[in-house]
C-alpha positions in Angstrom: 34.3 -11.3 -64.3 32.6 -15.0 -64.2 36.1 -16.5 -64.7 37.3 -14.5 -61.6 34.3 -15.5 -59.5 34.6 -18.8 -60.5 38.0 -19.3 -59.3 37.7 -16.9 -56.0 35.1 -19.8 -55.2 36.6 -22.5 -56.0 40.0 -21.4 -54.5 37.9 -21.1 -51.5 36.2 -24.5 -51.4 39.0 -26.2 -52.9 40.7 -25.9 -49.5 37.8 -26.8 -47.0 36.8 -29.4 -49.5 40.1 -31.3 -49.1 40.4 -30.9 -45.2 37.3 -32.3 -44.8 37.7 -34.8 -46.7 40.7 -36.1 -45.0 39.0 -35.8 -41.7 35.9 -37.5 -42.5 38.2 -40.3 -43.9 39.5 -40.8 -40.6 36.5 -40.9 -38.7 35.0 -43.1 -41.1 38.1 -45.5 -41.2 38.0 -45.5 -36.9 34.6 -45.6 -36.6 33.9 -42.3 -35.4 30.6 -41.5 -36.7 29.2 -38.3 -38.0 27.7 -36.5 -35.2 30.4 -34.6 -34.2 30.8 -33.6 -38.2 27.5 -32.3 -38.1 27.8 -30.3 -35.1 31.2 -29.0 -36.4 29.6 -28.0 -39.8 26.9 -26.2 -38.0 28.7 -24.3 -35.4 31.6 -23.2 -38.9 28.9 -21.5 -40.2 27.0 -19.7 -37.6 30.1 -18.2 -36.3 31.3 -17.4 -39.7 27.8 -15.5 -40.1 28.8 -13.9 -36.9 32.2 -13.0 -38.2 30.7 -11.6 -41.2 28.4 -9.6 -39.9 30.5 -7.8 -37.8 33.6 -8.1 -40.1 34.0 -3.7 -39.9 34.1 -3.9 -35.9 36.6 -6.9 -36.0 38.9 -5.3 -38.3 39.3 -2.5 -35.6 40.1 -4.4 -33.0 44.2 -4.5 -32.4 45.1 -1.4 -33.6 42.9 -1.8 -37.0 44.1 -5.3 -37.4 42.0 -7.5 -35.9 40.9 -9.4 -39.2 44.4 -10.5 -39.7 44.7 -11.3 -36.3 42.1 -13.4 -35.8 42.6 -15.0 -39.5 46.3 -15.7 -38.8 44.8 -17.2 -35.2 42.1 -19.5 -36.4 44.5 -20.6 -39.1 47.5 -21.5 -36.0 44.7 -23.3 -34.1 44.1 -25.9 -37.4 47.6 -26.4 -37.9 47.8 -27.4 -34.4 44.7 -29.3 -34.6 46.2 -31.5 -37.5 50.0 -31.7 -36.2 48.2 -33.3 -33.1 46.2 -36.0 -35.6 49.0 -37.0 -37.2 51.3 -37.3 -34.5 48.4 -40.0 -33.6 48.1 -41.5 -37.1 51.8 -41.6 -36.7 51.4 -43.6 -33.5 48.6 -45.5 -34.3 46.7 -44.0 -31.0 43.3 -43.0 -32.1 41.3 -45.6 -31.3 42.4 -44.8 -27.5 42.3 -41.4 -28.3 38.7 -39.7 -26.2 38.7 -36.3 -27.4 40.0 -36.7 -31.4 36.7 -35.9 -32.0 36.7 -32.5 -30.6 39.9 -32.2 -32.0 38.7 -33.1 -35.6 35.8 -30.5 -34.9 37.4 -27.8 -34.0 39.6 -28.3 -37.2 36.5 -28.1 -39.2 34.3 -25.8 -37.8 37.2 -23.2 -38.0 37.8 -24.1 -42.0 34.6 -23.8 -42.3 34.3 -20.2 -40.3 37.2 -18.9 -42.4 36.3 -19.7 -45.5 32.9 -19.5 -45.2 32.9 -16.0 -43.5 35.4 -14.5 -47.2 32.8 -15.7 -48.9 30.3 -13.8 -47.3 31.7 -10.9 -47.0 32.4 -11.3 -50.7 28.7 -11.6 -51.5 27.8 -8.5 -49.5 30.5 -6.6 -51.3 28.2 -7.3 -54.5 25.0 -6.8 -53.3 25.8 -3.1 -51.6 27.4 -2.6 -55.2 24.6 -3.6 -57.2 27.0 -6.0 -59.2 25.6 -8.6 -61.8 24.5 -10.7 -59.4 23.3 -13.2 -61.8 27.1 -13.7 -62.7 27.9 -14.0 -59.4 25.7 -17.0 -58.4 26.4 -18.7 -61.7 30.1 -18.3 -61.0 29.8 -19.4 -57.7 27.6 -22.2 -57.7 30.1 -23.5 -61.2 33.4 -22.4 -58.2 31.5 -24.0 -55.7 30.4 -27.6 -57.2 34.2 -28.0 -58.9 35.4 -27.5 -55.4 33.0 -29.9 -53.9 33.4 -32.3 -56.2 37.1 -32.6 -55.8 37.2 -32.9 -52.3 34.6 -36.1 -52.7 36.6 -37.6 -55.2 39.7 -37.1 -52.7 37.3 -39.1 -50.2 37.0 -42.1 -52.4 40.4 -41.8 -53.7 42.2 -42.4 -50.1 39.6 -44.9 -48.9 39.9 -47.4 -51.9 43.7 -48.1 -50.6 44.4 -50.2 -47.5 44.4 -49.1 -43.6 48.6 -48.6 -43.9 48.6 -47.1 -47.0 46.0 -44.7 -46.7 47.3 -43.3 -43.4 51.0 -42.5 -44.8 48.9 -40.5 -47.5 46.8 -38.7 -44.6 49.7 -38.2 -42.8 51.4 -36.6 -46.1 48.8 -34.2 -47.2 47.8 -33.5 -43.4 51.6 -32.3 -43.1 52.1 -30.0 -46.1 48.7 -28.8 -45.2 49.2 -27.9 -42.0 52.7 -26.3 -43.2 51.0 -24.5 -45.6 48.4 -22.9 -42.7 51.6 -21.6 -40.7 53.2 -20.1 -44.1 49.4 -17.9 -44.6 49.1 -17.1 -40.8 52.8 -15.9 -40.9 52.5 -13.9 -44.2 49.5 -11.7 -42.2 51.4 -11.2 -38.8 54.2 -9.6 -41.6 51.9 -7.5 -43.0 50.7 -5.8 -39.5 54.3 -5.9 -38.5 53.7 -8.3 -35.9 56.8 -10.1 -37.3 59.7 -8.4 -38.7 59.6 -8.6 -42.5 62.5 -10.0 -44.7 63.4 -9.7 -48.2 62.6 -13.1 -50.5 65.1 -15.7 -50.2 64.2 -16.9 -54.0 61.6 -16.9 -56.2 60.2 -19.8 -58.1 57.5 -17.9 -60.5 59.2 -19.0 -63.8 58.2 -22.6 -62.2 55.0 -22.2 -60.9 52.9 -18.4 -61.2 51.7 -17.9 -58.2 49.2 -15.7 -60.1 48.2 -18.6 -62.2 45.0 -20.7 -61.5 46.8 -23.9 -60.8 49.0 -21.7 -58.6 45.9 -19.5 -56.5 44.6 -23.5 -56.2 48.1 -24.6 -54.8 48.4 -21.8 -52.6 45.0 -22.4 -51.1 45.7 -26.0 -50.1 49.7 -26.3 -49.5 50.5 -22.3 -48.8 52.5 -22.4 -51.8 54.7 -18.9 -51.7 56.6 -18.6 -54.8 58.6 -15.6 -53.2 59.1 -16.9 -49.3 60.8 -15.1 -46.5 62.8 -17.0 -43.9 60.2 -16.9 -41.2 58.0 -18.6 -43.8 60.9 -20.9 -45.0 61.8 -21.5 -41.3 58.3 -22.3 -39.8 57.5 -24.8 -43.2 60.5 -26.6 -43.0 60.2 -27.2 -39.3 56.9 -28.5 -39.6 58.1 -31.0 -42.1 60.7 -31.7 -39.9 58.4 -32.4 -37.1 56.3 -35.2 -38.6 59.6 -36.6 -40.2 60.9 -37.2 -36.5 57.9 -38.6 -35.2 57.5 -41.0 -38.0 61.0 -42.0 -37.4 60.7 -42.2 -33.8 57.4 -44.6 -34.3 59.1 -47.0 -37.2 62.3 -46.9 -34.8 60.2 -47.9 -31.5 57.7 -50.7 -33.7 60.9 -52.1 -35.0 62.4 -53.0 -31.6 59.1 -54.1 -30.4 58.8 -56.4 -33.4 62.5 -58.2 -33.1 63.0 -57.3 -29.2 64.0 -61.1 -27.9 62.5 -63.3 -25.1 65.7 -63.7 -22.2 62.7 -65.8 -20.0 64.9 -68.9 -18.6 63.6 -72.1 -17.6 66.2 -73.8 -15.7 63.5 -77.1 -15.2 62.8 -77.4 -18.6 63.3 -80.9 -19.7 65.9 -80.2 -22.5 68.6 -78.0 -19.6 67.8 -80.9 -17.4 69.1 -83.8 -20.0 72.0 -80.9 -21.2 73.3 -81.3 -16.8 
């Protein structure tokens, strides 16, 4: 049982722990500031308590699907959020860029109301159960302070490389990240038949369990599916896709700027005048 709390947790803040991170090393690196972090982190948790709290009345809402609904919505609204930031890390456009910071907050505070508002409704699960709850905090505080600590070290980890360098890895794990949100929000439009379901196209469990720990961890950060349907397959693939353009639409246009030549004539110039 400790085990299993432990890694509910940590699957949990594993995932928040690494967007953040990313984020906060882009406002740090543009000069950004922290205000807006602090007002996203605040406003993630109040309306996950709000979620919580009234987590029986949402889940009637569309027909008895309104947790999936708005699950599979929030999670849309951060893939769009981070598309949109590395389509500007891509273009180098965030210093002109007014409202990334309300972009990079709504990113967070909707992280934080997901997973935040699973973890709470976890916790009330116990206590109307009268579960060990002595297990439980110990579990989550161990879940919670691996998860922390991992997205801190991600922090330090991309900031000790150059201004180039660390944005093609922010652009990486932004991307699969982001794909990984559309592969989760389409898996719970299947499962309310929102979106036709399909069988498997393969499955990759004698390479990585899905079940396993390192699997629940990769599923929580890249939407790793070890049995995909081609929505899922389609949607991934196409974000990929996306960001692979952009980046060579960018390198393409930078590259032309960089050996574009000067045609500027000077017909008086002293050397055309001695050449007549």
């Amino acid at each position: 049982m400790l085990l299993d709390i432990i890694i509910l947790v940590l699957r949990e803040t594993v995932e928040a722990g690494v967007i953040l991170s990313l984020l906060l090393c882009i406002s740090n690196q543009y000069k950004l500031g922290y205000s807006w972090f602090y007002s996203a982190l605040s406003i993630g948790v109040i309306l996950a308590s709000v979620y919580a709290a009234n987590f029986r009345l949402v889940g009637e809402w569309f027909d008895f699907a309104g947790q999936e609904v708005i699950n599979a919505s929030m999670q849309f609204i951060i893939y769009a959020c981070l598309l949109t930031i590395c389509s500007l890390l891509i273009f180098s456009n965030l210093k002109g860029y007014r409202q990334l910071k309300l972009i990079l907050g709504i990113a967070i505070a909707l992280a934080i109301t997901r997973e935040l508002a699973e973890m709470f409704i976890f916790y009330a699960g116990f206590f109307q159960s009268d579960g060990d709850l002595v297990k439980v905090f110990t579990g989550s505080f161990i879940g919670m302070m691996i998860g922390l600590s991992f997205g801190v070290l991600c922090y330090y980890a991309i900031n000790i490389w150059n201004r180039s360098t660390s944005k093609i890895i922010q652009i990486i794990f932004l991307t699969l990240i982001a794909a990984g949100m559309s592969v989760q929000a389409t898996q719970l439009l299947i499962q309310i038949d929102w979106l036709s379901a399909s069988k498997p196209l393969w499955s990759s469990n004698w390479l990585l369990d899905e079940s396993s720990i390192f699997g629940q961890m990769t599923y929580a950060v890249f939407g790793y599916e070890s049995s995909p349907t081609l929505p899922e397959v389609i949607l991934y693939l196409s974000t990929l896709i996306f960001i692979a353009v952009l980046s060579v639409v960018s390198y393409a246009k930078s590259g032309y700027l960089r050996v574009k030549p000067s045609h500027r004539s000077n017909p008086s110039s002293p050397r055309e005048l001695n050449d007549g």
